[in-house]
C-alpha positions in Angstrom: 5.9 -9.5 24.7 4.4 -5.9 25.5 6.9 -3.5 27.2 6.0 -0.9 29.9 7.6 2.6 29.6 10.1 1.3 32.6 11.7 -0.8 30.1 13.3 1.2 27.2 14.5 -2.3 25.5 13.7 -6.0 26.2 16.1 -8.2 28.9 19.2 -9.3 27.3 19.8 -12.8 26.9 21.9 -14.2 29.3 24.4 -15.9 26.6 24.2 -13.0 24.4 27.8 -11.2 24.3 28.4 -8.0 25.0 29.9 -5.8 22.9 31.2 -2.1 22.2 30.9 -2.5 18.5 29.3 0.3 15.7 26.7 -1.6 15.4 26.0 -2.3 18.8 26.2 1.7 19.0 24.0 2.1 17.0 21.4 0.0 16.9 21.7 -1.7 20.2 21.3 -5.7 18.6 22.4 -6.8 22.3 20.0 -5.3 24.3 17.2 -6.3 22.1 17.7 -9.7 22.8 19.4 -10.4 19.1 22.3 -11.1 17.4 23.8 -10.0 14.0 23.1 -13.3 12.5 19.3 -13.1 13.1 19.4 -9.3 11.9 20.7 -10.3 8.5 18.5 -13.2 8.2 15.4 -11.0 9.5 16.1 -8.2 6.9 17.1 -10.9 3.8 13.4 -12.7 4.6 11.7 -9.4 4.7 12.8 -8.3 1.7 11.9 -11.9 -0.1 8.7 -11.3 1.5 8.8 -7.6 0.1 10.1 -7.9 -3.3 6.9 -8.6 -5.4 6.1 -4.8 -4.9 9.2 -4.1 -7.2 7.2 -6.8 -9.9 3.9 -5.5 -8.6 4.3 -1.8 -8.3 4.8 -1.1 -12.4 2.1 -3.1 -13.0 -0.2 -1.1 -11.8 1.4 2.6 -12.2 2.9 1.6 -15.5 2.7 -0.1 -19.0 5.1 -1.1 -22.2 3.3 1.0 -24.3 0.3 3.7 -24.1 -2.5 1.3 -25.0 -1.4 -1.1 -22.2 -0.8 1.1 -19.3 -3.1 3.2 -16.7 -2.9 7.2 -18.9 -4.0 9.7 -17.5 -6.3 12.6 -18.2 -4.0 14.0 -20.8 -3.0 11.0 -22.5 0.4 10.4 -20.3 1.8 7.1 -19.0 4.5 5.9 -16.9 7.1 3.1 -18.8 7.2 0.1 -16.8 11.2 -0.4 -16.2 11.1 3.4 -14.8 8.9 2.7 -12.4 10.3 -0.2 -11.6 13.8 1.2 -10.9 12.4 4.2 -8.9 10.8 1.2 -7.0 13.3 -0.3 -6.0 15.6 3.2 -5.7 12.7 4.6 -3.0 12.5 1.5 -1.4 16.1 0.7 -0.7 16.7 4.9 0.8 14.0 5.2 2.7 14.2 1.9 4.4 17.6 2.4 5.0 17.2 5.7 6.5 14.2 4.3 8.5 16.3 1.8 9.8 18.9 3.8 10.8 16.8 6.6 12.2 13.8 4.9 13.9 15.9 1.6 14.8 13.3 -0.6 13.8 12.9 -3.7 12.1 10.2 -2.4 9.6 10.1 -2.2 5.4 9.2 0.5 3.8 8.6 0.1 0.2 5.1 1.8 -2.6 1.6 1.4 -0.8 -0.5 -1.0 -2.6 -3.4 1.3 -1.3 -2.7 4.4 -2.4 -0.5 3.3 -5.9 -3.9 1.6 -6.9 -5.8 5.2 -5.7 -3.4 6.8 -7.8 -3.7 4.6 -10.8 -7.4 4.0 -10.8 -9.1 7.1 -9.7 -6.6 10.3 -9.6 -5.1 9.9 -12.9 -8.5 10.2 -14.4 -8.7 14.0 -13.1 -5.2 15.2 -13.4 -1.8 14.4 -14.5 0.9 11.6 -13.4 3.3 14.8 -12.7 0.2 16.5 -11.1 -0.8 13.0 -9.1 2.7 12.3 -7.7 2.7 16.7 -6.8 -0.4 15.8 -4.5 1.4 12.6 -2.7 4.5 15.0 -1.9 2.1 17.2 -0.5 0.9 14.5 0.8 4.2 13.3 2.2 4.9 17.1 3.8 1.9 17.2 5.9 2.5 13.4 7.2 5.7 14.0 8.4 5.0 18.1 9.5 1.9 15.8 11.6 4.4 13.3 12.7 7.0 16.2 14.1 4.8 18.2 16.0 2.7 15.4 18.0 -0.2 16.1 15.7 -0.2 12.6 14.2 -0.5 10.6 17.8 -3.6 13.1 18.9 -5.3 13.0 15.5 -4.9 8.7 15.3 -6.9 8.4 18.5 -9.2 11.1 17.6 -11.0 8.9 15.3 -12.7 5.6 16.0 -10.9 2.7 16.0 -14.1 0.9 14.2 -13.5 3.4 11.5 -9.5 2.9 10.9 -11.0 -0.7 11.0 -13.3 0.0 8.4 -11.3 2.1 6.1 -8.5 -0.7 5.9 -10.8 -3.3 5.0 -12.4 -1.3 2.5 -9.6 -0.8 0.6 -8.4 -4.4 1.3 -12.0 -5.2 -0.3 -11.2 -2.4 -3.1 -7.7 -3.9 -4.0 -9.0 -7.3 -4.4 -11.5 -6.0 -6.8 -9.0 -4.5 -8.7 -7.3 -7.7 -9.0 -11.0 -9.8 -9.8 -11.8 -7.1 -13.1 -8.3 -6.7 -14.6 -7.6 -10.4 -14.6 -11.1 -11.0 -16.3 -12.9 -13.0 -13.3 -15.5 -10.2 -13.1 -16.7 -8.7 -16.1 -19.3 -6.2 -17.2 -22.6 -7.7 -18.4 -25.7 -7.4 -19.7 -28.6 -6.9 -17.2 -26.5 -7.2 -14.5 -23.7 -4.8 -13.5 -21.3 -8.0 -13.5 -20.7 -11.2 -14.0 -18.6 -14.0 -13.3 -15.6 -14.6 -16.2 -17.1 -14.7 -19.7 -20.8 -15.1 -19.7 -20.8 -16.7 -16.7 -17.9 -19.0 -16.4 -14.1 -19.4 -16.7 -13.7 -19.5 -20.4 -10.0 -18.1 -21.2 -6.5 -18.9 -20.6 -5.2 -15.8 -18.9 -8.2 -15.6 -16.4 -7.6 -19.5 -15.2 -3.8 -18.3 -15.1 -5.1 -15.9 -12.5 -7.0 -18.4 -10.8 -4.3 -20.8 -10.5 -1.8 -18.0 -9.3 -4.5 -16.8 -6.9 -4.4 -20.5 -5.4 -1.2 -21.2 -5.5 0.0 -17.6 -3.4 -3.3 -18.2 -1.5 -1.4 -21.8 0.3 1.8 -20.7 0.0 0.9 -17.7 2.2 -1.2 -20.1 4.2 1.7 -22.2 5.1 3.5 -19.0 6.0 6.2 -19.8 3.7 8.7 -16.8 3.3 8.0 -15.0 0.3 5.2 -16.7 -0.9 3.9 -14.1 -2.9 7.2 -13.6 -4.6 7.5 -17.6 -5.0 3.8 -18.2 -6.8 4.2 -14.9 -8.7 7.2 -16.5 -9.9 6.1 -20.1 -10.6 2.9 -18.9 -12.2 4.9 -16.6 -14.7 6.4 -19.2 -15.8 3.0 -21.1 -16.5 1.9 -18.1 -17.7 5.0 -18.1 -20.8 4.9 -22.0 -21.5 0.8 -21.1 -21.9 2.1 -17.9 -24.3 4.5 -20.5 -26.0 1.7 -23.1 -26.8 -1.4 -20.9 -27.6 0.2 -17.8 -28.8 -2.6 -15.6 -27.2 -2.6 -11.9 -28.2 -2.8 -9.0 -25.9 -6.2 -6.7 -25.2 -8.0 -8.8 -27.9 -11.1 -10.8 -26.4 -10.1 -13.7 -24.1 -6.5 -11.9 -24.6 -3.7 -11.0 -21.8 -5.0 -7.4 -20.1 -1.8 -5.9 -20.6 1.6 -7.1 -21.1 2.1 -10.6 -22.4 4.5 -13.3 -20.8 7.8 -13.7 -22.4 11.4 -14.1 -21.5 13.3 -11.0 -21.6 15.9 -10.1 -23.8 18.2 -9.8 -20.9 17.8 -10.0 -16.9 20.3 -6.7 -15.6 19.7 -3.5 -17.5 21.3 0.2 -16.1 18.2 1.2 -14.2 16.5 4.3 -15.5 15.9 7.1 -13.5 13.7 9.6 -16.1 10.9 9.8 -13.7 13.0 11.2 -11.0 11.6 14.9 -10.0 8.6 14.6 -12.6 6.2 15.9 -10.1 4.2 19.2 -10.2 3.2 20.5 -7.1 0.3 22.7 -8.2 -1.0 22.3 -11.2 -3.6 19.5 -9.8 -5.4 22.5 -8.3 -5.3 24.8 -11.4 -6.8 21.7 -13.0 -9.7 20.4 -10.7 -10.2 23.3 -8.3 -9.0 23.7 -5.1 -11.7 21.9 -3.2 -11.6 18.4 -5.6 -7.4 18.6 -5.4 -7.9 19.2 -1.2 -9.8 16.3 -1.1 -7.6 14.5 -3.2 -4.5 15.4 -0.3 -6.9 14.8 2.6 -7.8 11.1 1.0 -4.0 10.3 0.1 -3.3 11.7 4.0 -6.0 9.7 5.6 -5.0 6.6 3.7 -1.2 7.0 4.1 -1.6 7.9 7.8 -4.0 5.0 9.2 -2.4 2.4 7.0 1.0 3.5 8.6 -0.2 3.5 12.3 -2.1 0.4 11.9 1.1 -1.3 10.8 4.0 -0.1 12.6 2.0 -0.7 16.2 1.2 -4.0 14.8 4.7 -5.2 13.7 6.0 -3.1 17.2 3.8 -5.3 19.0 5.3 -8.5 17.5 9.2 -7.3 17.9 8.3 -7.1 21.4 9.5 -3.3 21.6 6.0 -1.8 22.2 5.2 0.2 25.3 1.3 -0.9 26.9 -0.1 1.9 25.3 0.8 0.6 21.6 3.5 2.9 21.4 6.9 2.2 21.0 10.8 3.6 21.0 11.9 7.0 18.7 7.8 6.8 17.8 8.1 10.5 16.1 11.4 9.5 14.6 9.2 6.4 12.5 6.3 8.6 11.7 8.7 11.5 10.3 11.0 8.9 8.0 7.6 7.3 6.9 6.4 11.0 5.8 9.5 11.4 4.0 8.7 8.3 2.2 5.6 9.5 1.1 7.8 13.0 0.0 10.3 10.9 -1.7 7.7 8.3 -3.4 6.2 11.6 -5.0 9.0 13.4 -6.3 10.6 9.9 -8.0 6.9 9.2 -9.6 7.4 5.5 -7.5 3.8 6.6 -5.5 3.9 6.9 -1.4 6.2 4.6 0.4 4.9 3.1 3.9 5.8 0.9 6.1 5.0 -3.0 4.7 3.2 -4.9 7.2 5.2 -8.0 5.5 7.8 -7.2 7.6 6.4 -9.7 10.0 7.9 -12.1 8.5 11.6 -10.7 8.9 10.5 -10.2 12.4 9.4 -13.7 12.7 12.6 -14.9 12.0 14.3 -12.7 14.8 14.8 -9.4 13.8 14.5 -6.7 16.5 16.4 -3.8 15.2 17.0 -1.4 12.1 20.0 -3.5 11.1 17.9 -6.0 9.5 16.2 -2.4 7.6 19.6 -1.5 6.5 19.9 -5.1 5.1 16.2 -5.0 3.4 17.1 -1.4 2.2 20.5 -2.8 0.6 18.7 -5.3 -1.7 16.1 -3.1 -2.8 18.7 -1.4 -4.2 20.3 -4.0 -5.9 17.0 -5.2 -7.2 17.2 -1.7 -9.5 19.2 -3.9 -11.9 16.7 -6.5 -12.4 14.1 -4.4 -13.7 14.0 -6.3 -17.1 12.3 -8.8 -14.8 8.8 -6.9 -14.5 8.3 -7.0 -18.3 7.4 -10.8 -18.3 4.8 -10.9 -15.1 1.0 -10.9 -16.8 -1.6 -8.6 -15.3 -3.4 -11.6 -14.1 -0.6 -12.9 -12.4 -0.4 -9.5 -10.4 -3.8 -9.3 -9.8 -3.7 -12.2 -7.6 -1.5 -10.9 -5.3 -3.5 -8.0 -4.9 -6.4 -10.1 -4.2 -4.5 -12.1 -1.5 -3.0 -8.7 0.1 -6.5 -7.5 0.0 -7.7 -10.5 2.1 -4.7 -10.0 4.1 -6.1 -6.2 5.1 -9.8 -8.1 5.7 -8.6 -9.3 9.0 -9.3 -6.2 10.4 -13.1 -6.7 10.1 -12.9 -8.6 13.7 -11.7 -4.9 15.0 -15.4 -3.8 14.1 -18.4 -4.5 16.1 -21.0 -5.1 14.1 -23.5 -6.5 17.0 -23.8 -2.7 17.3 -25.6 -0.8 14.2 -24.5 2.8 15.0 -21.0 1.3 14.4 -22.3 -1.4 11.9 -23.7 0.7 9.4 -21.1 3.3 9.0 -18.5 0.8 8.9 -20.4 -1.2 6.3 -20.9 1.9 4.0 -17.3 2.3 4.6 -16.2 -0.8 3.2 -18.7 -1.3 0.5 -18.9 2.3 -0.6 -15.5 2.1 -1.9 -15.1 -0.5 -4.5 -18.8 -0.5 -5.5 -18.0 3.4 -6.4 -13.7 3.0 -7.3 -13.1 5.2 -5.0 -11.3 4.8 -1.8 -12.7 8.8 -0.6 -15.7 7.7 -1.4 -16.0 4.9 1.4 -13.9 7.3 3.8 -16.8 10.5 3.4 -19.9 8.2 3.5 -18.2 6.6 6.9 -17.1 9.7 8.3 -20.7 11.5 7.2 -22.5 8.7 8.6 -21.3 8.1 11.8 -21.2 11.5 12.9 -24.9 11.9 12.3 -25.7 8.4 13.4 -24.2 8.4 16.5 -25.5 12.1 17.4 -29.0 11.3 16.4 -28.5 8.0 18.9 -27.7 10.2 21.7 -24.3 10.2 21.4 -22.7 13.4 19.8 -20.3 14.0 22.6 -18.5 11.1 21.7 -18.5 12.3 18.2 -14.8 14.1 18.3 -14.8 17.7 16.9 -12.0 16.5 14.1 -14.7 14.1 12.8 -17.4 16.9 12.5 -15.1 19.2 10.4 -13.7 16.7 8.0 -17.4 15.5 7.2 -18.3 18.9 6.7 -15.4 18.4 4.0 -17.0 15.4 2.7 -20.5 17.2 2.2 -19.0 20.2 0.2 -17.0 17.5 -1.8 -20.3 15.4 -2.6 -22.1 17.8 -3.7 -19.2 19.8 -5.1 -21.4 19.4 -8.9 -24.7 21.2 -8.1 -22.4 24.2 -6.3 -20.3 24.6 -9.0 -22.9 24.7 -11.1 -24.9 27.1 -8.8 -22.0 29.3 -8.6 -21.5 29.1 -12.7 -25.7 30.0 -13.1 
């Protein structure tokens, strides 16, 4: 139920007891219409929910070995059970804090969004250490925006078509992701892809994907908790016993994409730390230039900041603690602790940490407070000692879930209004520019470009806001960044 600003909490229960405990001090469990029971099992259900990230997250930063992992422009990679344990170290903090702080019932763990950014289009410019510099940059401006007010004016400053937009298209980018690296689109000849190997479903790690993709896909369906932990999980296991019988070799042709299925050696290892401050805060722009490593920020800032906003009103809305306006209790106090994420995500080389809309599901089961957080944040940091575990999850089994979180972000298509072309075509270009280019600042500087000079060639420039002028102006010079550098250089 939507509050009003009268109502700072929701009405307590009648039965509920009432009590002068710490932790009815401090995070008020009464008056928010819960109990401590529902708390624990809110934040023990969000974290089920949550946990693939900690599987998911090295995947797609990291490898087992240089040939099998994402390098970057100077041949560097990040080892697997590092990121994995700065996964789960990020994770457990910053919820913590955020629960704690913000008094909210919300996860915070590595943006699929901007991890995949990183990994797929950043690293192919700079360094990791340079990469993860930009997303603590990143991370200061979010939470210097969140502090001063600046973040509130700025999110209604743009349209909400366009925050639509931007989170489908990198819903729609994600899933792509998932659809080449597990081998259901490949390149081909006369065409720029196709489906599987010439044209069908012709190896054993692809219909592992497909299977895994199915299986998470009614799981999720039937809204069972953690479903994308639980088919990740079971379709691991298929993936080994299919290792076992048909002894498939890695990165050959109809071979695993990067690490292949096995049982570990052991399940609790020490978790190693190593990647912990291996950032560099300004070597990116010594690298690429000023104006490429600005743009880099502003894309990182954009997608950290609408992903965030989109989420937290969302999951504010279903806890019942949200004001009419879609705002809700210690607002600045959320957006500052999800900045520092983003700070603390950089400098431990785990990417941006944001607030997870899977936290629904903890929410769903009754949590209304940041004591179910503290619990989430808890077991992320006990999941540090099971990093052993992301060593025998496939590629293909991870791409599914990135498929099915991409379809999750689709939903916001019905946001868009299509039935009106000054807000259907930038939207469109949005969403398509961006995995038909890799790039998520691609889709966001066509869609910004676009419906500024749409909509004021329709008639409608005053309600183009002056924010949206300057950052396509941004856009331009980074578009056509080639023919002025080589200009300048003639």
């Amino acid at each position: 139920m939507t509050q009003t600003r009268d109502n700072s909490e929701t009405t307590t229960p009648v039965d509920a007891p009432k009590t002068n405990s710490v932790l009815e001090r401090v995070f008020k469990i009464t008056e928010r219409g819960s109990t401590v029971g529902r708390e624990v099992r809110g934040g023990l259900v969000t974290f089920v929910t949550m946990a693939y990230i900690v599987i998911l997250n090295p995947l797609i930063l990291g490898g087992h070995a240089a040939d099998a992992a994402p390098t970057d422009v100077a041949g560097g990679w990040l080892p697997a059970a590092q990121v994995g344990a700065v996964t789960g170290l990020t994770a457990g903090v910053i919820t913590l804090l955020f629960g704690v702080v913000a008094n909210l019932p919300f996860g915070l763990a590595a943006g699929l969004g901007i991890n995949s950014f990183l990994a797929v289009s950043v690293i192919h410019e700079v360094t990791w250490p340079e990469a993860m510099g930009l997303v603590v940059i990143n991370g200061v401006i979010i939470v210097v925006l969140g502090a001063t007010g600046a973040r509130t004016a700025i999110f209604r400053a743009i349209p909400k078509e366009l925050k639509a937009a931007i989170t489908v298209g990198i819903g729609l980018f994600i899933a792509f992701i998932g659809f080449i690296d597990s081998g259901f689109v490949t390149p081909a000849q006369g065409v720029p892809v196709q489906l599987g190997d010439g044209g069908s479903i012709a190896t054993i790690p692809t219909a592992i994907f497909v299977v895994a993709l199915l299986l998470i896909g009614i799981l999720v369906a039937r809204r069972v908790p953690g479903g994308i932990l639980i088919g990740m999980a079971v379709s691991t296991v298929l993936a080994i016993i299919a290792q076992a019988i048909w002894r498939i070799e890695p990165g050959a042709e109809g071979g695993w994409h990067l690490n292949v299925p096995g049982l570990p050696s052991q399940i609790v290892s020490v978790p190693d730390f190593s990647l912990v401050g291996q950032f560099d805060l300004i070597g990116s722009f010594e690298r690429v230039g000023m104006l490429s490593a600005t743009m880099l920020v502003f894309t990182l800032v954009f997608t950290n900041f609408f992903d965030a906003m989109g989420s937290m009103t969302g999951l504010a809305k279903q806890a019942g603690v949200a004001y009419k306006d879609g705002t809700f209790p210690r607002l600045r106090a959320a957006f500052v602790i999800e900045g520092t994420g983003a700070i603390a995500g950089g400098v431990t080389s785990g990417s941006s940490n944001t607030v997870f809309v899977d936290s629904a599901s903890g929410i769903g089961e009754g949590a209304r407070t940041g004591f179910a957080s503290v619990i989430t944040g808890v077991l992320f940091l006990a999941s540090m000692f099971l990093t052993p575990l992301t060593g025998i999850v496939p590629m293909e089994v991870g791409s599914a879930a990135l498929v099915v979180v991409g379809a999750m972000m689709m939903g916001q298509i019905r946001a868009i209004k299509f039935t009106k072309f000054s807000v259907a075509l930038p939207a469109f270009l949005t969403i398509v520019t961006m995995p038909l280019t890799y790039s998520i600042a691609n889709g966001i500087g066509v869609g910004f470009i676009s419906w500024a000079v749409v909509n004021a060639a329709a008639g409608r420039a005053r309600k183009v806001h002056w924010l949206l002028w300057i950052v396509s102006a941004g856009f331009l010079l980074y578009f056509i960044r080639g023919p002025i550098t080589a200009l300048l250089g003639g």
